[in-house]
Every structure is written in structure tokens, then in C-alpha cells.
CHARMM-style PDB file with segment names, atoms N, HN, CA, C and O in Angstrom:
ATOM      1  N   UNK     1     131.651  70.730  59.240  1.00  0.00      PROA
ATOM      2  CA  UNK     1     132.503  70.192  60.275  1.00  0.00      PROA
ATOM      3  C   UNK     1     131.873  70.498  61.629  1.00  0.00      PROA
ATOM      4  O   UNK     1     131.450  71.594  61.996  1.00  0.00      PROA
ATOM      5  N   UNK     2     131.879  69.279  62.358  1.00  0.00      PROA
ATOM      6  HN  UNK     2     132.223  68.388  62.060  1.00  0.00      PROA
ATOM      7  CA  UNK     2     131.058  69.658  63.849  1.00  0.00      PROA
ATOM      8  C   UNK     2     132.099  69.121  65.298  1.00  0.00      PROA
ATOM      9  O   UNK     2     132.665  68.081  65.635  1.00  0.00      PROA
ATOM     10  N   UNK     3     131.980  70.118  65.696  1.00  0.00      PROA
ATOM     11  HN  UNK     3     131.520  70.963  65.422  1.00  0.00      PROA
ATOM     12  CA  UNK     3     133.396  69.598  67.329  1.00  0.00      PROA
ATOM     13  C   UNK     3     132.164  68.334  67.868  1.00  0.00      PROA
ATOM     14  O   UNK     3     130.967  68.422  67.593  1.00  0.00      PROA
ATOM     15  N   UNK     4     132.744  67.273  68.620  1.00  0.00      PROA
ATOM     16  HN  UNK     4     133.716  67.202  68.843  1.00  0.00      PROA
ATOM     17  CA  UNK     4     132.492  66.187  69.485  1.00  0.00      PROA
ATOM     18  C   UNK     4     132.899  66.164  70.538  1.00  0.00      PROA
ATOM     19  O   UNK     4     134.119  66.226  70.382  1.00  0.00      PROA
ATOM     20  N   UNK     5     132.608  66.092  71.977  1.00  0.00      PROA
ATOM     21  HN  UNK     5     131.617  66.042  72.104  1.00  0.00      PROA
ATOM     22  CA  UNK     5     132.919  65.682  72.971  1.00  0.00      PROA
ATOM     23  C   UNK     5     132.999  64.378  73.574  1.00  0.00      PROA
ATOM     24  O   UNK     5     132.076  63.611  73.298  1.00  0.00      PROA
ATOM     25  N   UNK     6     133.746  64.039  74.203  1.00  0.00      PROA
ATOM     26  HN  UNK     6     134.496  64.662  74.427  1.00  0.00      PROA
ATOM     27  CA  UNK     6     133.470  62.240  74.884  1.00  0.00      PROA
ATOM     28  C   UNK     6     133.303  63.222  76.229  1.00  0.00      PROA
ATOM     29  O   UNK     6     133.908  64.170  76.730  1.00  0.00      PROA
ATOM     30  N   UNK     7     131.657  62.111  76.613  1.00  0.00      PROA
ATOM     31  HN  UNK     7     131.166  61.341  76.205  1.00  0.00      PROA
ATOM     32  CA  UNK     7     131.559  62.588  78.264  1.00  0.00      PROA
ATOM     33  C   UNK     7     131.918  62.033  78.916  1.00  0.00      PROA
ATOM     34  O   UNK     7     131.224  62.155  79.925  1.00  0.00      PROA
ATOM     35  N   UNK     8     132.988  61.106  79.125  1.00  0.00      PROA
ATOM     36  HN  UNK     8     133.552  61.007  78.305  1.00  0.00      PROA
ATOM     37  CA  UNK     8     133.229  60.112  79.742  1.00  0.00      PROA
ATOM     38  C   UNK     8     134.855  61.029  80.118  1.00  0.00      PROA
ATOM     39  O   UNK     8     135.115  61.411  81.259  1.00  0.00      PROA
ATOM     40  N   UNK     9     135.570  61.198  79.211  1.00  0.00      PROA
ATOM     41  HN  UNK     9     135.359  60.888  78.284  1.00  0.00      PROA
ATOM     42  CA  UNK     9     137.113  61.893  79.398  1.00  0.00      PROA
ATOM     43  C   UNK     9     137.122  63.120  78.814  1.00  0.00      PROA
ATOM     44  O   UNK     9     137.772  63.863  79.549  1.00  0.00      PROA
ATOM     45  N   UNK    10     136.702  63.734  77.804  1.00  0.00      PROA
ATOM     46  HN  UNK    10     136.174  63.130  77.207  1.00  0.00      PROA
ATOM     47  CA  UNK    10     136.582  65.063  77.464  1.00  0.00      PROA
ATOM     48  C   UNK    10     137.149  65.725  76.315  1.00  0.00      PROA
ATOM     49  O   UNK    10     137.309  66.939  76.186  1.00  0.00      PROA
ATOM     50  N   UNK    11     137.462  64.743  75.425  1.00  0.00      PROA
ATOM     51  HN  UNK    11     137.333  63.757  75.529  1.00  0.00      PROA
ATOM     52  CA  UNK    11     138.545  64.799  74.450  1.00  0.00      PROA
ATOM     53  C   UNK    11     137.565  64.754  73.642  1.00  0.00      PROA
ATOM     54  O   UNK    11     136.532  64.096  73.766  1.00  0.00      PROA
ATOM     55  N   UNK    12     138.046  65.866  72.299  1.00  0.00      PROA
ATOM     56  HN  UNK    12     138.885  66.401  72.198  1.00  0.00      PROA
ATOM     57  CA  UNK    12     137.627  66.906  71.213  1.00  0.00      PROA
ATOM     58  C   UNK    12     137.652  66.052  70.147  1.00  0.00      PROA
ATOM     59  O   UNK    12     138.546  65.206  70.163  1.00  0.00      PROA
ATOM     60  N   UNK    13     137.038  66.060  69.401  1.00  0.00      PROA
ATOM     61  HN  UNK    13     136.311  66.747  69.389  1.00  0.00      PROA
ATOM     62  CA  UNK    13     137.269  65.684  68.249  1.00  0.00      PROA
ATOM     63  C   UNK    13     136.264  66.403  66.568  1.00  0.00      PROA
ATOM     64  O   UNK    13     135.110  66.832  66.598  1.00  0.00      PROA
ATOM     65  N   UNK    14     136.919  66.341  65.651  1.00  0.00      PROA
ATOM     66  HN  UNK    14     137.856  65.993  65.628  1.00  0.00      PROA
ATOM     67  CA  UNK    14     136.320  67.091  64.404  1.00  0.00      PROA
ATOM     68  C   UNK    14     135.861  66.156  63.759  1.00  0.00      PROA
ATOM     69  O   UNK    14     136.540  65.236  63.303  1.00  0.00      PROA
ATOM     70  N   UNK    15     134.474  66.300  63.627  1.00  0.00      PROA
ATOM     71  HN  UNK    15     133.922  67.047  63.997  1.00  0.00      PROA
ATOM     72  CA  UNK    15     134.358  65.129  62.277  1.00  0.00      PROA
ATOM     73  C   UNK    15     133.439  66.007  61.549  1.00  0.00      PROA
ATOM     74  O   UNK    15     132.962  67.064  61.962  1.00  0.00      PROA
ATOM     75  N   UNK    16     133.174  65.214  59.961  1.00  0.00      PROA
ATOM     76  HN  UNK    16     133.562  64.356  59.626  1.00  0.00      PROA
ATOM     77  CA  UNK    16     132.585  66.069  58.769  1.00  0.00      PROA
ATOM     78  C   UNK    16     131.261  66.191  58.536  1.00  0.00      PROA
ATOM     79  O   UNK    16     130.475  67.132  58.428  1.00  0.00      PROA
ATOM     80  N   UNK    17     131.172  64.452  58.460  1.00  0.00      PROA
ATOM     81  HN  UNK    17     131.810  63.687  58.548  1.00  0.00      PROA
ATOM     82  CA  UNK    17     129.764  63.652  58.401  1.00  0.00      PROA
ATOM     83  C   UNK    17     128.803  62.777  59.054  1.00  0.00      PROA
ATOM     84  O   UNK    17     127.647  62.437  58.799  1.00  0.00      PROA
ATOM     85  N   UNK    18     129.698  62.499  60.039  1.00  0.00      PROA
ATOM     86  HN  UNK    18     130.637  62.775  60.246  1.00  0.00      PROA
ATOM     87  CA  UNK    18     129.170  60.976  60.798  1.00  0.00      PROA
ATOM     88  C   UNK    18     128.710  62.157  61.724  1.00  0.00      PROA
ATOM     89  O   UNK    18     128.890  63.362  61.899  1.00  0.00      PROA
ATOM     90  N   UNK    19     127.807  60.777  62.351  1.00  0.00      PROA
ATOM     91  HN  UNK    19     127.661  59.798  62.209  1.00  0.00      PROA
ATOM     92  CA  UNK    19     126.712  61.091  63.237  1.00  0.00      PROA
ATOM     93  C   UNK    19     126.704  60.292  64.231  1.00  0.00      PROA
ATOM     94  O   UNK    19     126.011  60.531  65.220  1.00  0.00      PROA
ATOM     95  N   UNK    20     127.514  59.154  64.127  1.00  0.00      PROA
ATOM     96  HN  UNK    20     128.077  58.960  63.324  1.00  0.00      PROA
ATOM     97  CA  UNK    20     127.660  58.032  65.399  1.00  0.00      PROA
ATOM     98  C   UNK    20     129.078  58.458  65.503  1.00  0.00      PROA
ATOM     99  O   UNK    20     129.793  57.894  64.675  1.00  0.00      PROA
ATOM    100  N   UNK    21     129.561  59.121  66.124  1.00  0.00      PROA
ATOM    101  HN  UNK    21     128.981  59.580  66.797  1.00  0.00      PROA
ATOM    102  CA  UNK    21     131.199  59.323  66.145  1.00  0.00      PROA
ATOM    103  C   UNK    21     131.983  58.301  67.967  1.00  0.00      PROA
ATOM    104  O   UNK    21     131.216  57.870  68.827  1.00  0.00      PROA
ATOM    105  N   UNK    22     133.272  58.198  68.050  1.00  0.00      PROA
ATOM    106  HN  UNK    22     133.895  58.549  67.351  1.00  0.00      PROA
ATOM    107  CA  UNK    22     133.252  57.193  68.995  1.00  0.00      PROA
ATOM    108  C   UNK    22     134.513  57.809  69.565  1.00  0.00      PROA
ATOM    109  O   UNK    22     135.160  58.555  68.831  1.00  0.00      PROA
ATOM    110  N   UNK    23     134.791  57.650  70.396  1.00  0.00      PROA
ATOM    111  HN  UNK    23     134.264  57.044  70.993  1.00  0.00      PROA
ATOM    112  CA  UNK    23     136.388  57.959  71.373  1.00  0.00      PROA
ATOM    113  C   UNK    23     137.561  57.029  71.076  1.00  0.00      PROA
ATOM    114  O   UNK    23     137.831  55.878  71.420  1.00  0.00      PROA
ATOM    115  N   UNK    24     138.138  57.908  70.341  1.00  0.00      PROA
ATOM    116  HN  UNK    24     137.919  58.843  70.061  1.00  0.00      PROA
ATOM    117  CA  UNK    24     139.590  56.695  70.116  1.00  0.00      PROA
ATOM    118  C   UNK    24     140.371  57.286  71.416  1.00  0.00      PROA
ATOM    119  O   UNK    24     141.475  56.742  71.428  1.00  0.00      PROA
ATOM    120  N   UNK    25     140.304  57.760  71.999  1.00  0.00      PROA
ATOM    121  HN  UNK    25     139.407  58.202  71.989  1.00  0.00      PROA
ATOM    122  CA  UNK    25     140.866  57.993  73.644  1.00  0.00      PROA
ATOM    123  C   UNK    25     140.823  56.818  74.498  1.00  0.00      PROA
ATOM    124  O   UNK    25     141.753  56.069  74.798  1.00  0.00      PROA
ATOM    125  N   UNK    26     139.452  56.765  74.886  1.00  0.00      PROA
ATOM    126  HN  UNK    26     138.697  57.373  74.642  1.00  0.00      PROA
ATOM    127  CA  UNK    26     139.222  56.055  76.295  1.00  0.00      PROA
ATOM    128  C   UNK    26     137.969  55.055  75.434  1.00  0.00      PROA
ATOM    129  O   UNK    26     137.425  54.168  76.093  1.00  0.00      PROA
ATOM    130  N   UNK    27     137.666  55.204  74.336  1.00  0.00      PROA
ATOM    131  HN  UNK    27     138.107  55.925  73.800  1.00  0.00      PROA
ATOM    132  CA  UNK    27     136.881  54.015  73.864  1.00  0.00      PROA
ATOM    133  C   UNK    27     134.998  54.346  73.714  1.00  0.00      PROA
ATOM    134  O   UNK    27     134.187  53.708  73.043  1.00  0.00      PROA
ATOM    135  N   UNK    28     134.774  55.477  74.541  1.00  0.00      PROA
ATOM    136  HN  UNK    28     135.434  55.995  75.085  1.00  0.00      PROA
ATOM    137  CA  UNK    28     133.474  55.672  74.996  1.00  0.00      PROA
ATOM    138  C   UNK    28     132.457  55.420  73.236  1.00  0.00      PROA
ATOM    139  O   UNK    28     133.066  56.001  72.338  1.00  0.00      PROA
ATOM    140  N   UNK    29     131.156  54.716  72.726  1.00  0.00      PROA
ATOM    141  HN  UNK    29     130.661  54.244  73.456  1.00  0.00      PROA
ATOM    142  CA  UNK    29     130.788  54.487  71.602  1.00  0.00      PROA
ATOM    143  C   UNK    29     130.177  55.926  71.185  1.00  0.00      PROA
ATOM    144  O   UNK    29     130.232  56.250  69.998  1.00  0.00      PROA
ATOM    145  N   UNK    30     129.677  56.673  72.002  1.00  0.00      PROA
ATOM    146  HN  UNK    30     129.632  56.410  72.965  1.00  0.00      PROA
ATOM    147  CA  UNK    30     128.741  57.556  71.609  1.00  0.00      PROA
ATOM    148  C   UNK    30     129.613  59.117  72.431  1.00  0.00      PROA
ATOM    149  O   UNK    30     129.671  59.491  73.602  1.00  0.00      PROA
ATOM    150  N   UNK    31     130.110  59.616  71.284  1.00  0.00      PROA
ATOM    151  HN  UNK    31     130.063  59.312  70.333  1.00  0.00      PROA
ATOM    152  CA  UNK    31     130.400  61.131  71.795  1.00  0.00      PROA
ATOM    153  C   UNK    31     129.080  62.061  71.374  1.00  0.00      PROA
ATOM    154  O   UNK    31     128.102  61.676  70.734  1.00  0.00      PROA
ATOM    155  N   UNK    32     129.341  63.474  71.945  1.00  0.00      PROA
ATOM    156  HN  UNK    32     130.136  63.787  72.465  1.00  0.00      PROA
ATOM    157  CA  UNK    32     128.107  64.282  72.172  1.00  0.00      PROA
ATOM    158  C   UNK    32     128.611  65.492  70.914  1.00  0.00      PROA
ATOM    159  O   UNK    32     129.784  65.835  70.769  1.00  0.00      PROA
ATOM    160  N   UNK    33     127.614  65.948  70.197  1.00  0.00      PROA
ATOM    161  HN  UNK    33     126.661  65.670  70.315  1.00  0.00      PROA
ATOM    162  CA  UNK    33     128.142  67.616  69.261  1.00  0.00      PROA
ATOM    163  C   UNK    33     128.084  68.745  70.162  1.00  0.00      PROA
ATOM    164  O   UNK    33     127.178  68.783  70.995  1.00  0.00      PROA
ATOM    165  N   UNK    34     128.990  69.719  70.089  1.00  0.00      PROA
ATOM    166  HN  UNK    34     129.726  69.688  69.412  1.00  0.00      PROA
ATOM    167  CA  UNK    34     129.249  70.639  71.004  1.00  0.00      PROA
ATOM    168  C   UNK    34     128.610  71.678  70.107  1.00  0.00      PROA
ATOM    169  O   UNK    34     128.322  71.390  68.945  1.00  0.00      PROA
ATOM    170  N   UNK    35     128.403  72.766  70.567  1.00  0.00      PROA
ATOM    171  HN  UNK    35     128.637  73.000  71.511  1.00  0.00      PROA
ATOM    172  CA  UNK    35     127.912  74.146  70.101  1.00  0.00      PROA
ATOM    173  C   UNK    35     129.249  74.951  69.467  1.00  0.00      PROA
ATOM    174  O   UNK    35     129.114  75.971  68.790  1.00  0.00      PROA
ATOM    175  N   UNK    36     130.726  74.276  69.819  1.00  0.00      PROA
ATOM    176  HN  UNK    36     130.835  73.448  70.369  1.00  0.00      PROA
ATOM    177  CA  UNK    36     131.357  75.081  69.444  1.00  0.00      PROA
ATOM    178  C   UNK    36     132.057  75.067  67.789  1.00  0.00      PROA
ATOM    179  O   UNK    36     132.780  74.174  67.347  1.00  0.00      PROA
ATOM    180  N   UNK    37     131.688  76.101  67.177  1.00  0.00      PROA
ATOM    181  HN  UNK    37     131.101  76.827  67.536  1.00  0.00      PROA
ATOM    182  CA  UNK    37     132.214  76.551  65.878  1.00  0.00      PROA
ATOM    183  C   UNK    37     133.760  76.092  65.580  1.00  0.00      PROA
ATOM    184  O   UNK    37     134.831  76.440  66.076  1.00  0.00      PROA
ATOM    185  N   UNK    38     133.417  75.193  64.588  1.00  0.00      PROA
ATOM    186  HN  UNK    38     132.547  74.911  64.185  1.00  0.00      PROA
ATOM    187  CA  UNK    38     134.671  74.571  63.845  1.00  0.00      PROA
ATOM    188  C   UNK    38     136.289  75.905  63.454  1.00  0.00      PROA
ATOM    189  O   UNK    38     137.511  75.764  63.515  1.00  0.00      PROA
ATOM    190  N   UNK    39     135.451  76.975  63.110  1.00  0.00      PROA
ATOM    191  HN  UNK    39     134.458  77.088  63.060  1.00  0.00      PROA
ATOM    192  CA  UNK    39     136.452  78.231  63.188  1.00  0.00      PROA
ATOM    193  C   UNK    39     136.936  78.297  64.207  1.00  0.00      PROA
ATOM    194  O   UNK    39     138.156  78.465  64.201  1.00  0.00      PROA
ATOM    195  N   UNK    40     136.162  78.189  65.681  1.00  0.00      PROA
ATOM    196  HN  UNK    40     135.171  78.052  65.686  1.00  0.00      PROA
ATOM    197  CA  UNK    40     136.555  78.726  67.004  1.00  0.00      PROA
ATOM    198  C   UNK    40     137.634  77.613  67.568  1.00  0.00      PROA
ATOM    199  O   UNK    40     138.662  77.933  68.165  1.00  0.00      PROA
ATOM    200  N   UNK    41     137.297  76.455  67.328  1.00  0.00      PROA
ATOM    201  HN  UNK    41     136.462  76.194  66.843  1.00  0.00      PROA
ATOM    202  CA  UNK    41     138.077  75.434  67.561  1.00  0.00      PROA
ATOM    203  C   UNK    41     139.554  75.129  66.875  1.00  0.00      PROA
ATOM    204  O   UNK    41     140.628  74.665  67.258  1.00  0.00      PROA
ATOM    205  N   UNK    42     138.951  75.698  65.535  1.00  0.00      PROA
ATOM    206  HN  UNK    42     138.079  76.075  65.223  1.00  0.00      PROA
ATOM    207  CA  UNK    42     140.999  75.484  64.833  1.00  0.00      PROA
ATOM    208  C   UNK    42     141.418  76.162  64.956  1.00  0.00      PROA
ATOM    209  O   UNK    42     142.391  76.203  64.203  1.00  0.00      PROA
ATOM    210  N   UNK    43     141.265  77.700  66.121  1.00  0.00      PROA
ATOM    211  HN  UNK    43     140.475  77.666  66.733  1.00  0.00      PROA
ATOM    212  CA  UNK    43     142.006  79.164  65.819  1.00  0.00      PROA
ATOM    213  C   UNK    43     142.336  78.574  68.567  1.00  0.00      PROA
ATOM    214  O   UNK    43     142.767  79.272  69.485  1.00  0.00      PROA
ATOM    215  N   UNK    44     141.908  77.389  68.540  1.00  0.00      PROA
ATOM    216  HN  UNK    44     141.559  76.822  67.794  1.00  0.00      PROA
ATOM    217  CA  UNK    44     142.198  77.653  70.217  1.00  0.00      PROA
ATOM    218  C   UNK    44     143.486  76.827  70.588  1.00  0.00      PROA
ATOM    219  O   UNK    44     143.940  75.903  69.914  1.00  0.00      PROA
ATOM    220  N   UNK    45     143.865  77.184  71.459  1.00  0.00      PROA
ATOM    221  HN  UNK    45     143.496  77.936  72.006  1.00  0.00      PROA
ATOM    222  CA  UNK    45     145.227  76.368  72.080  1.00  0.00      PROA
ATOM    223  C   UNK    45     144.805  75.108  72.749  1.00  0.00      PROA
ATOM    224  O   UNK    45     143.624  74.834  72.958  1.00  0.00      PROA
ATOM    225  N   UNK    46     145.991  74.215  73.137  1.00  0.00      PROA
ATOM    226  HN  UNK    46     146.951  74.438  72.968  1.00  0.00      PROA
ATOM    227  CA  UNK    46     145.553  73.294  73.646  1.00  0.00      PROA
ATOM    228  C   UNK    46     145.246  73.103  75.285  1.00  0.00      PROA
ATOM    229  O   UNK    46     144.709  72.136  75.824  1.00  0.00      PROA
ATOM    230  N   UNK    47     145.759  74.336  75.911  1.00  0.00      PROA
ATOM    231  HN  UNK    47     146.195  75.122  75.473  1.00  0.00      PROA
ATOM    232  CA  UNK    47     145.312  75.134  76.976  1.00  0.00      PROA
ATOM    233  C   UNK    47     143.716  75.030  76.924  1.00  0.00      PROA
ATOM    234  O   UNK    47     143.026  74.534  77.815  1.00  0.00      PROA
ATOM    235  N   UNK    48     143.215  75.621  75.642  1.00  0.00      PROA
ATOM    236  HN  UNK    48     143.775  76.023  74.918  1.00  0.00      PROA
ATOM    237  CA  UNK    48     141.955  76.422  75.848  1.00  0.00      PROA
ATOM    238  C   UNK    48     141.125  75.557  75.164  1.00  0.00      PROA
ATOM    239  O   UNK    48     140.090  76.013  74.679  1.00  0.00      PROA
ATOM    240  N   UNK    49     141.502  73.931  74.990  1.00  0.00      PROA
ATOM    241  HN  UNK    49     142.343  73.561  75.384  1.00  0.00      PROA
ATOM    242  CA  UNK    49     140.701  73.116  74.407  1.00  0.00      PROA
ATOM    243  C   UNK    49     140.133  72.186  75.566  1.00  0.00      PROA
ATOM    244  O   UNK    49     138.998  71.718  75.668  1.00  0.00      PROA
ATOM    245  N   UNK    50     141.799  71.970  76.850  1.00  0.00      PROA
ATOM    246  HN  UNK    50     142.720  72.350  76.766  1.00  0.00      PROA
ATOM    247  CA  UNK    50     141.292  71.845  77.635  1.00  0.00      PROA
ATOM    248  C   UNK    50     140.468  72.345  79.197  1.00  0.00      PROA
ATOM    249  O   UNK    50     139.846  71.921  80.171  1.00  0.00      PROA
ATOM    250  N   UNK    51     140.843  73.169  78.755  1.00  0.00      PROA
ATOM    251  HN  UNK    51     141.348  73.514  77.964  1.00  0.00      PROA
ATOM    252  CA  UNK    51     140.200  74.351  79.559  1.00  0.00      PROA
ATOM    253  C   UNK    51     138.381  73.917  79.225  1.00  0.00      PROA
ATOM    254  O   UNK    51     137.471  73.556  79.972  1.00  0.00      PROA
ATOM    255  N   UNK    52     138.466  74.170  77.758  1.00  0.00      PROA
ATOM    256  HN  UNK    52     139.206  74.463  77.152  1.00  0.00      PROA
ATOM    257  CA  UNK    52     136.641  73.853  77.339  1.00  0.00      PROA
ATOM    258  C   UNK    52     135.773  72.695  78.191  1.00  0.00      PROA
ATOM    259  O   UNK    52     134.808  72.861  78.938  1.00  0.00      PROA
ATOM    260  N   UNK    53     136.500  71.404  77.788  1.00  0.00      PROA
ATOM    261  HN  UNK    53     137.284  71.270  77.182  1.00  0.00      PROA
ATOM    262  CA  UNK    53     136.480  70.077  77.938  1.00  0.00      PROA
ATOM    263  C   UNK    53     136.353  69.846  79.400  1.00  0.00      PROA
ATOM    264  O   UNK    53     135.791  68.830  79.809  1.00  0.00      PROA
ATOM    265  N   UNK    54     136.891  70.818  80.287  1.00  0.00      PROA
ATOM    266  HN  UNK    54     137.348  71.643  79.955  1.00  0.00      PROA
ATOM    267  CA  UNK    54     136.862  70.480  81.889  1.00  0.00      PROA
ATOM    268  C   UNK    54     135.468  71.354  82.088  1.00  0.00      PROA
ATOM    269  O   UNK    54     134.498  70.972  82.742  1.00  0.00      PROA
ATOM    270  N   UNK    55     135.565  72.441  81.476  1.00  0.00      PROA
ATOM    271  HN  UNK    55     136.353  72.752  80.944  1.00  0.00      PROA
ATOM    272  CA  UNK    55     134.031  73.264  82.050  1.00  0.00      PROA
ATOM    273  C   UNK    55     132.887  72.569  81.014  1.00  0.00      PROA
ATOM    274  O   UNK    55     131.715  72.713  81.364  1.00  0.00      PROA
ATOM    275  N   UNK    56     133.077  72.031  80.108  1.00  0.00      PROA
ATOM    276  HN  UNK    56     134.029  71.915  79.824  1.00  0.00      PROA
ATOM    277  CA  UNK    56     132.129  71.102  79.489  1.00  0.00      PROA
ATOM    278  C   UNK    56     131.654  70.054  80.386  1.00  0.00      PROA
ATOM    279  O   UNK    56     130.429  70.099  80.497  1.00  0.00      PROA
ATOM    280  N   UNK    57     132.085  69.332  80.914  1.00  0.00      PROA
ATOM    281  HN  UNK    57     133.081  69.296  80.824  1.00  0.00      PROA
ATOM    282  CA  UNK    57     132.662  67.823  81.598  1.00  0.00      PROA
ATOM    283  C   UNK    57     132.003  68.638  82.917  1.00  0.00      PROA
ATOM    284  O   UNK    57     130.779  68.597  82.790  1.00  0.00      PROA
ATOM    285  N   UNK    58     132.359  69.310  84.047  1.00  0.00      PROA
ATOM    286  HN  UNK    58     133.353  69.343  84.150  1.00  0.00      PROA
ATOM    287  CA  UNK    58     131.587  70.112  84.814  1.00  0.00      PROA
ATOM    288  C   UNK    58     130.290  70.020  84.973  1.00  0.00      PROA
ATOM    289  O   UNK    58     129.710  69.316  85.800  1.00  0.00      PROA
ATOM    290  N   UNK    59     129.594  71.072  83.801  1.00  0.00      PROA
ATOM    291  HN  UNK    59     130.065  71.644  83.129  1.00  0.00      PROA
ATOM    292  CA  UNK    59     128.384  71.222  83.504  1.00  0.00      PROA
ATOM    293  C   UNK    59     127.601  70.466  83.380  1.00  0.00      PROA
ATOM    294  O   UNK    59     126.410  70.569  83.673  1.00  0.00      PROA
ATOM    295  N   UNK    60     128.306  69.345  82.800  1.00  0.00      PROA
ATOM    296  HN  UNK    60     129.274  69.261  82.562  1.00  0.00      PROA
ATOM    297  CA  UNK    60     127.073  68.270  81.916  1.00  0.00      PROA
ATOM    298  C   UNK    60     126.995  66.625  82.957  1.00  0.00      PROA
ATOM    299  O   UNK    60     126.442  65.543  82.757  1.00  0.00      PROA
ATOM    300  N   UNK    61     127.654  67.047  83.821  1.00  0.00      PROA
ATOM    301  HN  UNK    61     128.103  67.926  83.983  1.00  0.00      PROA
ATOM    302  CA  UNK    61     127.699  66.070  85.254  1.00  0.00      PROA
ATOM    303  C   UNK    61     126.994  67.105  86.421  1.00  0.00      PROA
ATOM    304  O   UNK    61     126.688  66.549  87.476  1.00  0.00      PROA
ATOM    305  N   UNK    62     126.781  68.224  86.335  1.00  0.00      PROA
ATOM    306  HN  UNK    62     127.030  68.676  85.478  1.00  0.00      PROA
ATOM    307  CA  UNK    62     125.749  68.840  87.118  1.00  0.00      PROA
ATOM    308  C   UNK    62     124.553  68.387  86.757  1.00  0.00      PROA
ATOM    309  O   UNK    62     123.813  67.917  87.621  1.00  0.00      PROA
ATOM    310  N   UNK    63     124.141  68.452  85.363  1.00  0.00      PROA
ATOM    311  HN  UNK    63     124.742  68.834  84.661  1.00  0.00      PROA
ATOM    312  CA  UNK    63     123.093  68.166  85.244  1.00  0.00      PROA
ATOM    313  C   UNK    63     122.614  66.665  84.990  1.00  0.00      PROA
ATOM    314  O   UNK    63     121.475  66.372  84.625  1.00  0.00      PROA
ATOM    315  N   UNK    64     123.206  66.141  85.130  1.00  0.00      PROA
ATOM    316  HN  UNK    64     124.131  66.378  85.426  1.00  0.00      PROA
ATOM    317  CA  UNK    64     122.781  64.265  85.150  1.00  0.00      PROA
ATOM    318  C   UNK    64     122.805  64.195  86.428  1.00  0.00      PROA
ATOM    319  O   UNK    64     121.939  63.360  86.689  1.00  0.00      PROA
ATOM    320  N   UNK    65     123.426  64.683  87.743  1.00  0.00      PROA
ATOM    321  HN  UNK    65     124.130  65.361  87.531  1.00  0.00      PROA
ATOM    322  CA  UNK    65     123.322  64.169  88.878  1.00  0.00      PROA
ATOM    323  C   UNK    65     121.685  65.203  89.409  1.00  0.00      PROA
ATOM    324  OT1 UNK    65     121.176  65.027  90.517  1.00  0.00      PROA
TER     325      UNK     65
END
């Protein structure tokens, strides 16, 4: 199981197998794999998912600009 990010809105997602995964949020085709541990993710609040997702989203627009 691997966490997904959409860089576009920031919303989490779990998938098992796929490798092209997509945003049923905001639509974006191509979400990103996060570093974070499938354990770490089913044991966080939804506080601290979005909490991740904003300092994710942050970071990863520092470094494209």
C-alpha cells in the first residue's frame, strides 16, 4: 500500500497497485507517491492529514518555482 498526493489540491489517497493513480477530488490525471508509511497514515487524524498535505503542497511549489 503506497499514500498519493494530488499536487494540484493535496488530497491523500491509498492505493495497492496502480501506478497511474488520478484525483477523484479536483480531477488532476497524475498524483505523486509520498514517502509516507501506510501504518503512519491509518494511525493520523484528519487534522494531521491535512496538516501533511499543506506542508507537502508548500514544499513542492518551492521547488518548481
Amino acid at each position: 500500500m503506497k499514500a498519493y498526493i494530488c499536487p494540484k489540491c493535496g488530497w491523500i489517497r491509498v492505493v495497492s497497485r496502480r501506478r497511474n493513480v488520478e484525483c477523484f477530488k479536483c480531477g488532476e490525471p497524475h498524483m505523486v507517491v509520498t514517502k509516507l508509511p501506510y501504518e503512519k497514515i491509518g494511525h493520523m487524524t484528519e487534522e494531521e492529514r491535512e496538516s501533511y498535505a499543506k506542508t507537502w503542497l508548500y514544499m513542492h511549489k518551492a521547488k518548481s518555482e
